[in-house]
Structures are given as structure tokens and as C-alpha cells.
C-alpha positions in Angstrom: 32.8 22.8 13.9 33.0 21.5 9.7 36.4 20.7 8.6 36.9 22.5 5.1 36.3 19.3 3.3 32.7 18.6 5.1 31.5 22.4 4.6 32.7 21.7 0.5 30.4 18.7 0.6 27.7 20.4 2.6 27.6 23.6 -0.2 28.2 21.9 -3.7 28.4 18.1 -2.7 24.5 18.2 -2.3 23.6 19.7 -4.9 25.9 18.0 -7.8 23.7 19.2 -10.6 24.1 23.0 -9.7 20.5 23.7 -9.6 21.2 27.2 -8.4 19.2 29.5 -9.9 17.8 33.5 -9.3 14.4 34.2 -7.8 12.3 36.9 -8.7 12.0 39.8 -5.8 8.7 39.2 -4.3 7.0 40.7 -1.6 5.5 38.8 1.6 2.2 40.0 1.0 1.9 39.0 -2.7 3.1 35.5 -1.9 0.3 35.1 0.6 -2.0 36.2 -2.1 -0.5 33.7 -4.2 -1.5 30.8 -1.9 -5.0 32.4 -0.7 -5.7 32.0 -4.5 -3.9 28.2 -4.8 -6.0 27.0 -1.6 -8.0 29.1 -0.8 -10.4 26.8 1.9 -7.5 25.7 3.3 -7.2 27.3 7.3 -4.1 30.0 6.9 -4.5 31.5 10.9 -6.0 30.0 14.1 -6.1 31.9 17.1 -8.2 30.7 20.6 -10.2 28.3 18.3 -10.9 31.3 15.6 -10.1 30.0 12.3 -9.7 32.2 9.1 -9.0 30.5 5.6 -6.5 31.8 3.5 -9.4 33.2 1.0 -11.4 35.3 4.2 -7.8 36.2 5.2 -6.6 37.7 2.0 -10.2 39.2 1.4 -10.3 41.3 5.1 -6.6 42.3 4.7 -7.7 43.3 1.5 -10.4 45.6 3.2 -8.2 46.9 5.7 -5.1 47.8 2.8 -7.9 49.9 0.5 -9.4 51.4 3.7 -5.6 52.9 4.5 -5.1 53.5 1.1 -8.4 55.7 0.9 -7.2 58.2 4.0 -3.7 58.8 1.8 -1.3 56.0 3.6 2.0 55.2 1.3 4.6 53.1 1.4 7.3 54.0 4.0 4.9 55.2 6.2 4.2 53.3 9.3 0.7 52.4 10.7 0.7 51.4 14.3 -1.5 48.3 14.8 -2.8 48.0 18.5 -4.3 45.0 20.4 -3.7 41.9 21.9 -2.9 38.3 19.7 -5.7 37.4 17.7 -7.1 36.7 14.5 -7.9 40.8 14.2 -3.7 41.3 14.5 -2.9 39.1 11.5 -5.3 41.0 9.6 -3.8 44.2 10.4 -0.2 43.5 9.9 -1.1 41.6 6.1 -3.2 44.3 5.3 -0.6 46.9 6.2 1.8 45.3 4.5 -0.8 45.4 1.1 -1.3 49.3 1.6 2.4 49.6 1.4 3.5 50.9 4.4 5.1 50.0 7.4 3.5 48.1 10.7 4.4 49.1 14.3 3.1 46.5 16.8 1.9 48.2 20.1 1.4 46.2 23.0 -2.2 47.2 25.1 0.1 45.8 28.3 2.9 48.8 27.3 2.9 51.7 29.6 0.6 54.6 27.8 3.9 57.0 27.8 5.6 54.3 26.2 2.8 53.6 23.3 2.8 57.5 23.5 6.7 57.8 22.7 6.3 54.9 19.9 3.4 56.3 18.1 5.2 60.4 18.2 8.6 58.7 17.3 7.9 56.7 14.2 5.0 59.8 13.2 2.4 57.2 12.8 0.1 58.1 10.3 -2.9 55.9 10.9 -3.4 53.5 14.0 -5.5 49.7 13.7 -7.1 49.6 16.8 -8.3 46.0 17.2 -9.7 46.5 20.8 -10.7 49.8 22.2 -7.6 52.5 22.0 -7.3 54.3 25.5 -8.1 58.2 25.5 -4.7 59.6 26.1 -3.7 58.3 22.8 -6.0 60.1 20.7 -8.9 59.1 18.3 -8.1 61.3 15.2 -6.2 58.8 13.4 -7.4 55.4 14.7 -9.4 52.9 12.1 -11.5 50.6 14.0 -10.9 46.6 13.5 -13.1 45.4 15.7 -16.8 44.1 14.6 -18.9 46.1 12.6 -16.5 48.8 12.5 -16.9 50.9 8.7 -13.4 49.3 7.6 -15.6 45.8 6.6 -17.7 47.5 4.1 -14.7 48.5 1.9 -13.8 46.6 -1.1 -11.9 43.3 -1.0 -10.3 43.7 -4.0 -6.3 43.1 -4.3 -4.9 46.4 -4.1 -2.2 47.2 -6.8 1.2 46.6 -5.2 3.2 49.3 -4.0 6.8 50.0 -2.9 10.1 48.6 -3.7 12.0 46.2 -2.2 13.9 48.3 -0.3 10.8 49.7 1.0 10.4 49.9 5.2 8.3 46.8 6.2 8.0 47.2 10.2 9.6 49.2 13.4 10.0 47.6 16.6 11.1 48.9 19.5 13.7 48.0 22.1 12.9 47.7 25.6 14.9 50.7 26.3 16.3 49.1 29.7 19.7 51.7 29.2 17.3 54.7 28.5 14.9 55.5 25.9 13.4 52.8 23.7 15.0 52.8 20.2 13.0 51.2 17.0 14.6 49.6 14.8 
């Protein structure tokens, strides 16, 4: 659709002072730390009318990244995180992310043998239950997000960073319409 002379203009044309320049290898969740620290009132997630500033956000993730650190999570590892959108979801993914390891999203609306297959597949470690987690997917691993639960009385200090950048950040699975569900 751009002529050789247009795409030219479009890549160095616009930029005649070849401002190009390397930037430092930084992880998602330190960049939102960044911010929570640069504006910290300012609203960073609103879900349903809930509101969380970037300051409470960074501060529960916070609690949620030592609290996996605690029970021996590490980066690479993945930590399913379980529950409908909300505010509780966010939480869970950043703070996962912090802890160093690697989010798997599973849908309450999912068939249980399906969450079943995702959670054996990907060897979970740990799951972030931000509603109640049905029976047949067992309790021994499951860290409570919902209120009151023991994870909000851990420390919301900034965890050291962890991992590389290489380092797994999330599986998600396909809707194995041809056969079984694949993550990726």
C-alpha cells in the first residue's frame, strides 16, 4: 500500500534528527511501580464502579507477590489466577507478575475438566482464587483474594525483582476446538 519512497519518508523522514536511541529492559511490573510512585492518587483500575489508585494497587499486588513468595513461588513458575473481571483480577495478575512467575487466567464459566486439564498441564504451583474455587479442583494450593482472606495482612513492601527477561510471563490456552486445548 506505501510506495518505497512514502515508507522512506514515513521511517527516517519523521524523525530527521535521528533521535533513535536504546531503552533499558524493563519489566511490566516495575514500570507500574514507577507510576504508582509518580501519581500515586491518581485512579490506575475501575471495574463496576470500584476504583483502586495506582498507590492501593501497587500496595495489594504487593501483598499478594510476598504472600506467593513466602509459600516458595519462583519465576517461571505459573500461578493460576481464578475468577470473574474485577478489581481482585488485576491484583492478582500484577502481583504475580511481582513474585516472578507466570499467570494462567481461568475462566469460572470454563467446564471444570477443562480448568482441570489447564491447572495439571501448566503444573500450577499456587492458584488466586478471587471468588470461591469449586471442590473438584482442590483446596491445597489455593490463596484466598477475596475479603478478609490472610493474604491482606502481609507486607506491602516492593518485592525485590526477580527473573530475566526472557523469563515466562503468562499461558493461555486455545479453545481446543480440533482436540485438546493447547497453552501457549
Amino acid at each position: 500500500l506505501v510506495n518505497e519512497a512514502h515508507l522512506g519518508r514515513l521511517i527516517e523522514g519523521f524523525n530527521p534528527n535521528a533521535t533513535e536511541q536504546a531503552l533499558p529492559c524493563r519489566f511490566l511490573q516495575e514500570l507500574f511501580s514507577e507510576q504508582a510512585r509518580l501519581h500515586p492518587q491518581r485512579i490506575a483500575v475501575s471495574v463496576n464502579g470500584e476504583r483502586l489508585s495506582y498507590a492501593e494497587l501497587d500496595a495489594r499486588s504487593n501483598q499478594v507477590a510476598n504472600t506467593l513468595r513466602a509459600q516458595g513461588v519462583k519465576p517461571d513458575q505459573v500461578v493460576a489466577v481464578y475468577g470473574q473481571r474485577s478489581l481482585e483480577i488485576v491484583v492478582a495478575l500484577l502481583g504475580t507478575l511481582k513474585a516472578g512467575a507466570a499467570y494462567l487466567p481461568l475462566d469460572p464459566n470454563y467446564p471444570i475438566e477443562r480448568l482441570a486439564f489447564m491447572l495439571a498441564d501448566t503444573g500450577a504451583c499456587q492458584v488466586l482464587a478471587c471468588q470461591p474455587l469449586p471442590e473438584a479442583l482442590g483446596s491445597e494450593r489455593v490463596v484466598s483474594l477475596m475479603p478478609g482472606a490472610e493474604v491482606w495482612s502481609s507486607s506491602s513492601n516492593q518485592p525485590e525483582p526477580q527473573g530475566v527477561s526472557a523469563t515466562l510471563a503468562y499461558v493461555i490456552y486455545t479453545s481446543g476446538s480440533t482436540g485438546k486445548p493447547k497453552g501457549v
